[in-house]
The first five atom37 places (N, CA, C, CB, O) and aatype in JSON, in Angstrom:
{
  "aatype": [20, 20, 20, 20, 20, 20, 20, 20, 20, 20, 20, 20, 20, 20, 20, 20, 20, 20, 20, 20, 20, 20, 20, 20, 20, 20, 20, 20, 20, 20, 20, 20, 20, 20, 20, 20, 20, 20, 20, 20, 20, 20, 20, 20, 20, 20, 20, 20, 20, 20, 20, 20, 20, 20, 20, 20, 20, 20, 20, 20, 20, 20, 20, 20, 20, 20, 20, 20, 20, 20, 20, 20, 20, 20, 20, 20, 20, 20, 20, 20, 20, 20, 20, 20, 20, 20, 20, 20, 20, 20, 20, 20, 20, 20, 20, 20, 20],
  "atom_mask": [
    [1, 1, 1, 1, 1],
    [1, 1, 1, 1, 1],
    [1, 1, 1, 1, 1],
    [1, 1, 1, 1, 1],
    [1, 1, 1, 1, 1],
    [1, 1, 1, 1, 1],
    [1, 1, 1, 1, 1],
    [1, 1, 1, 1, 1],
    [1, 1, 1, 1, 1],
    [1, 1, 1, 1, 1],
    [1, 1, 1, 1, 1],
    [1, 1, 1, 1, 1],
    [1, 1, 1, 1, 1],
    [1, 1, 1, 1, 1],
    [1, 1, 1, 1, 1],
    [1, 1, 1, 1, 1],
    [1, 1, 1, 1, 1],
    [1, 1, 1, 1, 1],
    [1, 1, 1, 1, 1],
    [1, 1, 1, 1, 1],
    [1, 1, 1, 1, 1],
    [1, 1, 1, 1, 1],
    [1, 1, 1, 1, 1],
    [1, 1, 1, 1, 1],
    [1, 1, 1, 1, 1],
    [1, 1, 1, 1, 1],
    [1, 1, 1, 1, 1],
    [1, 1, 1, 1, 1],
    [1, 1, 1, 1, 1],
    [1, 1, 1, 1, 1],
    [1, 1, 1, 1, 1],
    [1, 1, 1, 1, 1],
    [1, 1, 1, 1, 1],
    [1, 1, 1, 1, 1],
    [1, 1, 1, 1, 1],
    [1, 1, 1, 1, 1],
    [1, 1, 1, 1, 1],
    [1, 1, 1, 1, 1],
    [1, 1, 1, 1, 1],
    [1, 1, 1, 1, 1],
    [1, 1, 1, 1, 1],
    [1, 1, 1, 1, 1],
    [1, 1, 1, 1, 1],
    [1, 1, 1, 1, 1],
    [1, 1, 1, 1, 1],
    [1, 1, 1, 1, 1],
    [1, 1, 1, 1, 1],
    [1, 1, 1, 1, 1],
    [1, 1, 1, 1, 1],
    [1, 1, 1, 1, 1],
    [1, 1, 1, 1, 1],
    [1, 1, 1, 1, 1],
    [1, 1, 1, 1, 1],
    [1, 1, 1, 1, 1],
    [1, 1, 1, 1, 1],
    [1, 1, 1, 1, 1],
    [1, 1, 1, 1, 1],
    [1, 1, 1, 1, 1],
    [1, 1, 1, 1, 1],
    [1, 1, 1, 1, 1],
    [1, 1, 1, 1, 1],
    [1, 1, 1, 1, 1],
    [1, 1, 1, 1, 1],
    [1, 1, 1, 1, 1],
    [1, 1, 1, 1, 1],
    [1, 1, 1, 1, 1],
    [1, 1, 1, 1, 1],
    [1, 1, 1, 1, 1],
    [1, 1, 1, 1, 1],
    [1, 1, 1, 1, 1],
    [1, 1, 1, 1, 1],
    [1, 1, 1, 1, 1],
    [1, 1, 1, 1, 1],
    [1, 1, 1, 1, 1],
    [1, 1, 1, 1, 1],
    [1, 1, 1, 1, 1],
    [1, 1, 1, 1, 1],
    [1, 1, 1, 1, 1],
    [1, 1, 1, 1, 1],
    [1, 1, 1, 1, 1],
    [1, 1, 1, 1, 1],
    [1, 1, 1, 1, 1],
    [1, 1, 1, 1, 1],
    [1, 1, 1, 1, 1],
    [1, 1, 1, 1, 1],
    [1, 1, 1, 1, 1],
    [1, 1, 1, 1, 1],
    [1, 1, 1, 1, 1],
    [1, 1, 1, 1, 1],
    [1, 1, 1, 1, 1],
    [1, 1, 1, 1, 1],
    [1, 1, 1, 1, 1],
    [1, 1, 1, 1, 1],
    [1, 1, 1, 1, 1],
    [1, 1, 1, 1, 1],
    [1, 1, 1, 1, 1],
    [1, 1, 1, 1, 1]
  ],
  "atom_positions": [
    [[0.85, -1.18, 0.0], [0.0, 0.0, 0.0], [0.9, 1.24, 0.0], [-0.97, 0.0, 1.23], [1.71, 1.53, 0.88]],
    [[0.72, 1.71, -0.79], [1.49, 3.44, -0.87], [0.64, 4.35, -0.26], [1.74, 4.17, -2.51], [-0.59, 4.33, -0.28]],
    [[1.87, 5.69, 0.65], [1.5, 6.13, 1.28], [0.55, 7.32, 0.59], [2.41, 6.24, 2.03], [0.0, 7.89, 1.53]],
    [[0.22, 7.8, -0.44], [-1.18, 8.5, -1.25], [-2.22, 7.49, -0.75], [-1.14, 8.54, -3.23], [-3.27, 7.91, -0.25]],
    [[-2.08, 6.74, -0.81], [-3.29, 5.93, -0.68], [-3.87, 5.61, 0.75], [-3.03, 4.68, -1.33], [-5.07, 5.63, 1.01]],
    [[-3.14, 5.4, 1.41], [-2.72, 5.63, 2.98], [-4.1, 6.6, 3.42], [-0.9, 6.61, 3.22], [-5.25, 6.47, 3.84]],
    [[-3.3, 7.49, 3.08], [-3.3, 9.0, 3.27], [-4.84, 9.41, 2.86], [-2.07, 9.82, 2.25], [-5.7, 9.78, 3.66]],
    [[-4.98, 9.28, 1.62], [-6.18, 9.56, 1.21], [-7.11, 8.47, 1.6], [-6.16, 9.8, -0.16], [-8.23, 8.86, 1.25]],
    [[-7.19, 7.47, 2.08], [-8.19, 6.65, 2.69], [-8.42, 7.45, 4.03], [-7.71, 5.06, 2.89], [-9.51, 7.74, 4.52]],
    [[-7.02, 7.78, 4.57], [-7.6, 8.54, 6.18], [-8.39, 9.93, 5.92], [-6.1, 9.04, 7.36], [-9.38, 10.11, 6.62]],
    [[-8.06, 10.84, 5.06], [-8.82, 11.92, 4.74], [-9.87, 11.4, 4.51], [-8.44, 12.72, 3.79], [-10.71, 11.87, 5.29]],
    [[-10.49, 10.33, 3.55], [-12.03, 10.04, 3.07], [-12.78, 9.95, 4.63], [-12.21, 8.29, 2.0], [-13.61, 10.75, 5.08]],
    [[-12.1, 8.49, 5.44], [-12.63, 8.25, 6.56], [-13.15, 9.44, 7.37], [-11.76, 7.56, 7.19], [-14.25, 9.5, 7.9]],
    [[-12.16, 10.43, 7.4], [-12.22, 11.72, 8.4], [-13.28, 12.48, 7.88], [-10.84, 12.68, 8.48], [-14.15, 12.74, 8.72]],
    [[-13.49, 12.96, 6.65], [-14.71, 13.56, 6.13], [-15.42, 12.76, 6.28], [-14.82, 14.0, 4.94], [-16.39, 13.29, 6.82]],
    [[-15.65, 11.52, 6.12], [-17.0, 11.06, 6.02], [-17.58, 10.96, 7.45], [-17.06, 9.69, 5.27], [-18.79, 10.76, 7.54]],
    [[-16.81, 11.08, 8.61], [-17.1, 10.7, 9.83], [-17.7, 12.15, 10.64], [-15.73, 9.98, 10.45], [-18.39, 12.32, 11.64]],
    [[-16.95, 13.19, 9.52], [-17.42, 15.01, 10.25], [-18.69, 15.22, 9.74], [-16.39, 16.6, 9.66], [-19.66, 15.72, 10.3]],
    [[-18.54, 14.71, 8.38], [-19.56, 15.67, 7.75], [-20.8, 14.48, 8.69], [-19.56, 15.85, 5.47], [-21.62, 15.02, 9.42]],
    [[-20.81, 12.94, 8.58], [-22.3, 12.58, 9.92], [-22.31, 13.3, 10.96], [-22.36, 11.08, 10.74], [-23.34, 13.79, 11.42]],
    [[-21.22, 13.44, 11.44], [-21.71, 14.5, 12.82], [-21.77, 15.55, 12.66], [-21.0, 14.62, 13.97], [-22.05, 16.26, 13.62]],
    [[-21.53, 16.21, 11.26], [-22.09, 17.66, 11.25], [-23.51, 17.87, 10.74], [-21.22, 18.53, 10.38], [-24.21, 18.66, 11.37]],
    [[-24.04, 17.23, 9.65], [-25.07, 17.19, 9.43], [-26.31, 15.94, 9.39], [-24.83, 17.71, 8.6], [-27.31, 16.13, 8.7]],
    [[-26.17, 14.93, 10.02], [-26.97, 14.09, 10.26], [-28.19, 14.53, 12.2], [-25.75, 12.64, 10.16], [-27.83, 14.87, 13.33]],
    [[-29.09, 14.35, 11.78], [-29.87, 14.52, 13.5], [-29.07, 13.83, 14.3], [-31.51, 13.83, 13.82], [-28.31, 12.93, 13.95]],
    [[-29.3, 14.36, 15.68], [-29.26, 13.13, 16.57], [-29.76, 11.71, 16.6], [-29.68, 13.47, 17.45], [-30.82, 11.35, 16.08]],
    [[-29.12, 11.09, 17.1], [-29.86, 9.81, 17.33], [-30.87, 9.47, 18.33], [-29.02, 8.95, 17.51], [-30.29, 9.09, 19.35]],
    [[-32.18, 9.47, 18.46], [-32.95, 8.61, 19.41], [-31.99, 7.85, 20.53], [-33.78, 7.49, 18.53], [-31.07, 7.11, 20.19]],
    [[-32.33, 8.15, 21.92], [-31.66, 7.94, 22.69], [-31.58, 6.54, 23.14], [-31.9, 8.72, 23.43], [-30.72, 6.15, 23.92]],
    [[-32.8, 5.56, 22.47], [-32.47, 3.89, 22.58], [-31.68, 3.58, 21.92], [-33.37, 2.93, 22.3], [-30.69, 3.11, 22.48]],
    [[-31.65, 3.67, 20.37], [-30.67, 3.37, 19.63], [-29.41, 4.06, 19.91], [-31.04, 3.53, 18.44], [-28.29, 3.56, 19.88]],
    [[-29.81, 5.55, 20.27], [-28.04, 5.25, 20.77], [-27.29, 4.1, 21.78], [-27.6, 6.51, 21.57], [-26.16, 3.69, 21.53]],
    [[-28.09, 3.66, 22.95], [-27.58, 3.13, 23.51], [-27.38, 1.55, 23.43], [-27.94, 3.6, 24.29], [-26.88, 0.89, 24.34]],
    [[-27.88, 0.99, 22.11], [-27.42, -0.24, 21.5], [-26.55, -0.12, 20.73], [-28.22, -0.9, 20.91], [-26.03, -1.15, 20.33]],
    [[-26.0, 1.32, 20.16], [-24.89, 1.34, 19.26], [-23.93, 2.07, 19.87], [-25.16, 1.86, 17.95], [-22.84, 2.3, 19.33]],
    [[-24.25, 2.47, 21.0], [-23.12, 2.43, 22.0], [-22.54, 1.06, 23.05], [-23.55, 3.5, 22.88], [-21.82, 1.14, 24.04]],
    [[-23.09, -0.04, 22.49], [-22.73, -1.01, 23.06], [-22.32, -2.38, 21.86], [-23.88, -1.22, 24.1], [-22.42, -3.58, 22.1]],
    [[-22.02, -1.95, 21.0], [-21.74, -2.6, 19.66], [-20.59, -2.55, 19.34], [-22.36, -2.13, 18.62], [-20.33, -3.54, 18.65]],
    [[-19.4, -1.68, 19.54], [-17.57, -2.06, 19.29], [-17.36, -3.29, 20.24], [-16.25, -0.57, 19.91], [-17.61, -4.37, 19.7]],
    [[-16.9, -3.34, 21.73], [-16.89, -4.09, 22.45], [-17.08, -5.59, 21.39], [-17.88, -3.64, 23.51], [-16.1, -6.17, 20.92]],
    [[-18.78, -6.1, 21.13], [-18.88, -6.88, 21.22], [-18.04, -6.97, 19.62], [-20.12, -7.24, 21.75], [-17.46, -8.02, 19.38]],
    [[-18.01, -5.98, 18.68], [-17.34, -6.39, 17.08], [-15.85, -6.51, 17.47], [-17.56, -5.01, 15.67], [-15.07, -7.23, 16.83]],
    [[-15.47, -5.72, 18.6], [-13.82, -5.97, 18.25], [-14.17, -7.42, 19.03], [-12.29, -4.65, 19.07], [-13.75, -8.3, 18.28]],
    [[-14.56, -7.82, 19.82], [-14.25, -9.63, 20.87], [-14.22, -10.28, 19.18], [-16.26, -10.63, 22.48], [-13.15, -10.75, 18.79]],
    [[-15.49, -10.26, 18.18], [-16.11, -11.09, 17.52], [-14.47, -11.35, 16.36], [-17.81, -10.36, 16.87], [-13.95, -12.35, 15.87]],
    [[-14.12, -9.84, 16.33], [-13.09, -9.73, 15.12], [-11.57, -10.57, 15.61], [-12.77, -7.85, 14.78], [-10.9, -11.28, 14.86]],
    [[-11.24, -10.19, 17.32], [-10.54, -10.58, 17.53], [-10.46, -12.47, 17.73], [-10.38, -9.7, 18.3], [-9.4, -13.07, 17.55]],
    [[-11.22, -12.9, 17.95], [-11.47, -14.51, 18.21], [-11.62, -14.76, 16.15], [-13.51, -14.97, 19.57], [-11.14, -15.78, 15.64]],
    [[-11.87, -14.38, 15.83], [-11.09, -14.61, 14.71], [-9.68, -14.54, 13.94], [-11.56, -14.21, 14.26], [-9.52, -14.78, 12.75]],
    [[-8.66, -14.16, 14.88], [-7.03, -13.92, 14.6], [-6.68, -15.28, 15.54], [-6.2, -12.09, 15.28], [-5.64, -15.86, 15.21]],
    [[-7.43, -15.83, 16.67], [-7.15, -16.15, 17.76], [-7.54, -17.61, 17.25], [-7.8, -15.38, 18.98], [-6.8, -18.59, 17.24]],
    [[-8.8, -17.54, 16.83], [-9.22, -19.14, 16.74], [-9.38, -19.8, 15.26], [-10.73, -19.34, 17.48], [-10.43, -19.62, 14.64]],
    [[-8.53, -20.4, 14.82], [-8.9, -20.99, 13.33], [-9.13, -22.41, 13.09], [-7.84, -20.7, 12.38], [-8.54, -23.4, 13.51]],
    [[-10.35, -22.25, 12.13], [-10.76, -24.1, 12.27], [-9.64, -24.65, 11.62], [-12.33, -24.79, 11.35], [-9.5, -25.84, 11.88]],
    [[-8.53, -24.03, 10.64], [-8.05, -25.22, 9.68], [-6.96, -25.26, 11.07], [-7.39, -24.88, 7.64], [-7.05, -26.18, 11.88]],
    [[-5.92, -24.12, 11.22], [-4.88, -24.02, 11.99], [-5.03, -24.14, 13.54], [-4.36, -22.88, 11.64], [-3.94, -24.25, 14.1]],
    [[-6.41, -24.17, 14.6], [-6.43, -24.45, 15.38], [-5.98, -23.33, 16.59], [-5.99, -25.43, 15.12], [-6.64, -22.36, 16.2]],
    [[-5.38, -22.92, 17.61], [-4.92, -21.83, 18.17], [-4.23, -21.24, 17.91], [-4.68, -21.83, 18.9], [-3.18, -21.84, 17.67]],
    [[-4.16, -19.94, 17.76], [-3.1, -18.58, 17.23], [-1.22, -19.36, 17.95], [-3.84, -16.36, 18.52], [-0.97, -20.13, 18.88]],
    [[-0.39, -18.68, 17.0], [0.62, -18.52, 18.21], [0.84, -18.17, 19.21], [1.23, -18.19, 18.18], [-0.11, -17.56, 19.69]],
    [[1.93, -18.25, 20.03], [2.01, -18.32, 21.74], [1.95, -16.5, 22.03], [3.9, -19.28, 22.47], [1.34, -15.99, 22.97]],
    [[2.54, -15.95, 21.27], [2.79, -14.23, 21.05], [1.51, -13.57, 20.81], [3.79, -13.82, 19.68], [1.2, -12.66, 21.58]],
    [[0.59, -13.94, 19.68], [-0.3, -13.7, 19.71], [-1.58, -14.27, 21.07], [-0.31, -13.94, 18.51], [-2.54, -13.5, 21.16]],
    [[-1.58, -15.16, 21.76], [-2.36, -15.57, 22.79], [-1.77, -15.01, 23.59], [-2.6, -16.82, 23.06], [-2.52, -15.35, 24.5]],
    [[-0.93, -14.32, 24.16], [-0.58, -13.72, 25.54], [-1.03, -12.36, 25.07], [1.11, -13.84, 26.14], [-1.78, -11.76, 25.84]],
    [[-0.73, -11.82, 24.03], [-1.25, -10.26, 23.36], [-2.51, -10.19, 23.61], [-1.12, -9.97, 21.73], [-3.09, -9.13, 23.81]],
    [[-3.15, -11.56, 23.62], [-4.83, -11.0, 23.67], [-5.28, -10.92, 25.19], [-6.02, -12.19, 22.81], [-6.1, -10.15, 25.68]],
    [[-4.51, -11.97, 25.83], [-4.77, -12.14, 27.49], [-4.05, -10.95, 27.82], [-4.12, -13.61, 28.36], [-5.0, -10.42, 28.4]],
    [[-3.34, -10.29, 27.89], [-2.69, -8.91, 28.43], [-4.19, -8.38, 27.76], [-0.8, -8.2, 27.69], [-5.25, -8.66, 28.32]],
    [[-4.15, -7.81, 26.86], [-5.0, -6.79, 26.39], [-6.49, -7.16, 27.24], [-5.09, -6.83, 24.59], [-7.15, -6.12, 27.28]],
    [[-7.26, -8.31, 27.95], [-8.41, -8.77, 28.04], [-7.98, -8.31, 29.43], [-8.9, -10.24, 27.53], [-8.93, -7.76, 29.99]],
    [[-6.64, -8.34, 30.35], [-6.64, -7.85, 31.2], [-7.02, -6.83, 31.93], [-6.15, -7.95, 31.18], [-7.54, -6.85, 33.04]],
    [[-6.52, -5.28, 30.76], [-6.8, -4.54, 31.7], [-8.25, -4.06, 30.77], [-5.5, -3.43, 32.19], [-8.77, -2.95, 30.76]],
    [[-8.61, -5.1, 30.13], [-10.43, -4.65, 29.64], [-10.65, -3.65, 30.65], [-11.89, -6.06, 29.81], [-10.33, -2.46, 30.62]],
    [[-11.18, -4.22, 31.44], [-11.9, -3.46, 32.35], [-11.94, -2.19, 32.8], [-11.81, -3.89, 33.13], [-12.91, -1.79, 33.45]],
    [[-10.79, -1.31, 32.5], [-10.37, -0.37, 32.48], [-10.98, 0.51, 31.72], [-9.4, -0.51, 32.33], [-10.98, 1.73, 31.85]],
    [[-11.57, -0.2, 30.82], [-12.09, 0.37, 29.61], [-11.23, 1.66, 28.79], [-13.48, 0.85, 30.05], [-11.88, 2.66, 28.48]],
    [[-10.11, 1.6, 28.53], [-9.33, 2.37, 28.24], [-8.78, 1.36, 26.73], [-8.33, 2.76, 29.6], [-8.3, 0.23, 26.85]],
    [[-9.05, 2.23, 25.08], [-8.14, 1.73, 24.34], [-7.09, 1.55, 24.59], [-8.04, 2.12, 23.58], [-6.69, 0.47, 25.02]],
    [[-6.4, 2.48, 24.4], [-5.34, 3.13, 24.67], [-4.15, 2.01, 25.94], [-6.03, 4.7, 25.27], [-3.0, 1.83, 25.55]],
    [[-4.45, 1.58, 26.9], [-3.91, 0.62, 27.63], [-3.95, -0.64, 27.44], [-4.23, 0.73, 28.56], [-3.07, -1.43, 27.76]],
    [[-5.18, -0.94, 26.82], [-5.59, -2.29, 26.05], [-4.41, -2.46, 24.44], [-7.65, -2.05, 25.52], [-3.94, -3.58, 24.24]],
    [[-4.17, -1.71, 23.79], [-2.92, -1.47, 22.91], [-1.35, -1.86, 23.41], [-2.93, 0.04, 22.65], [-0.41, -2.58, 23.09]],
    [[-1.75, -0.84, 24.45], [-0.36, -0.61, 24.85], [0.37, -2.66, 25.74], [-0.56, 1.18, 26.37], [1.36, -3.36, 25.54]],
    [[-0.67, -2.75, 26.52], [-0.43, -4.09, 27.51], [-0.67, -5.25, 26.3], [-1.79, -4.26, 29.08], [-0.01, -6.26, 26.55]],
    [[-1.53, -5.37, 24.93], [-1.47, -6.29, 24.2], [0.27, -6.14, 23.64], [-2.74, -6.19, 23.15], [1.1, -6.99, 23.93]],
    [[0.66, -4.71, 22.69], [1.98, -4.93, 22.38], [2.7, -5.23, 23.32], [2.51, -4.05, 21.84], [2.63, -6.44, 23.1]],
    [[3.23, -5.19, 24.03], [3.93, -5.49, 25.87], [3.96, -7.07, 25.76], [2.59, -4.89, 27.62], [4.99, -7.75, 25.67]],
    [[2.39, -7.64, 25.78], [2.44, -8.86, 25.85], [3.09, -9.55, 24.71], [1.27, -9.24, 26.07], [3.79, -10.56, 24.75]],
    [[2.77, -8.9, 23.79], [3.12, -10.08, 22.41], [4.79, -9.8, 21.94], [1.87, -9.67, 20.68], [5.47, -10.51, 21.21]],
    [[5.22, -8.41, 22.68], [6.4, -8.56, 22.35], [7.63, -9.37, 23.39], [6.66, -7.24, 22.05], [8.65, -10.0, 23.12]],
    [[6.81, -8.9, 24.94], [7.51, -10.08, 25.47], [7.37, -11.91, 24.85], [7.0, -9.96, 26.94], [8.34, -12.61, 24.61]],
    [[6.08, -12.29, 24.71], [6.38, -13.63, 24.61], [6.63, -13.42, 23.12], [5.22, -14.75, 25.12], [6.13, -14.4, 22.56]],
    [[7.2, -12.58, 22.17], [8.2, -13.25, 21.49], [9.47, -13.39, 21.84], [8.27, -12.85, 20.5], [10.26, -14.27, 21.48]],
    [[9.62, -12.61, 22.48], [11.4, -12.42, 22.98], [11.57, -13.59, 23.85], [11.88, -10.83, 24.04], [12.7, -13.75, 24.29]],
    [[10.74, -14.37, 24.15], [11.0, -15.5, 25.15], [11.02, -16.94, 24.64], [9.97, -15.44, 26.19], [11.68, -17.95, 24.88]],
    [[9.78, -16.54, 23.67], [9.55, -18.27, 22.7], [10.29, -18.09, 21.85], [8.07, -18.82, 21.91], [10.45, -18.95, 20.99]]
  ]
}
């Protein structure tokens, strides 16, 4: 992937994400609060797919500690630490396996 392309995918994303919150209504306050509860469950759904494969069976050892660090400090509810403690994890257990 070249970086024009990069680049201009993040500009599209970024406009397309201002201009809904600049000119779309609010949302109804039920539906907001089912689509405020919808990443959570897409990133678990996306991630158990890196993690679990029918042909290959369990991820590598680097990748399974990356996800248990990161599931750790879930709770925190913080991206941002969930990033940070998955790389941590997966770079220690490579440096070890």
């Amino acid at each position: 992937m070249s970086w024009e392309l990069l680049i201009g995918l993040a500009v599209l994303t970024y406009v397309s994400r201002a201009a809904a919150l600049t000119f779309l209504p609010a949302m109804p306050p039920p539906i907001g609060r089912v689509l405020d509860r919808m990443p959570p469950a897409l990133f678990a759904g996306l991630a158990m797919q890196g993690i679990l494969s029918p042909a290959s069976g369990l991820a590598p050892l680097p990748v399974l500690v990356a996800a248990t660090a990161a599931l750790l400090v879930a709770p925190r509810r913080s991206l941002l630490l969930c990033l940070i403690f998955g790389l941590l994890g997966f770079g220690v257990a490579s440096v070890l396996s």
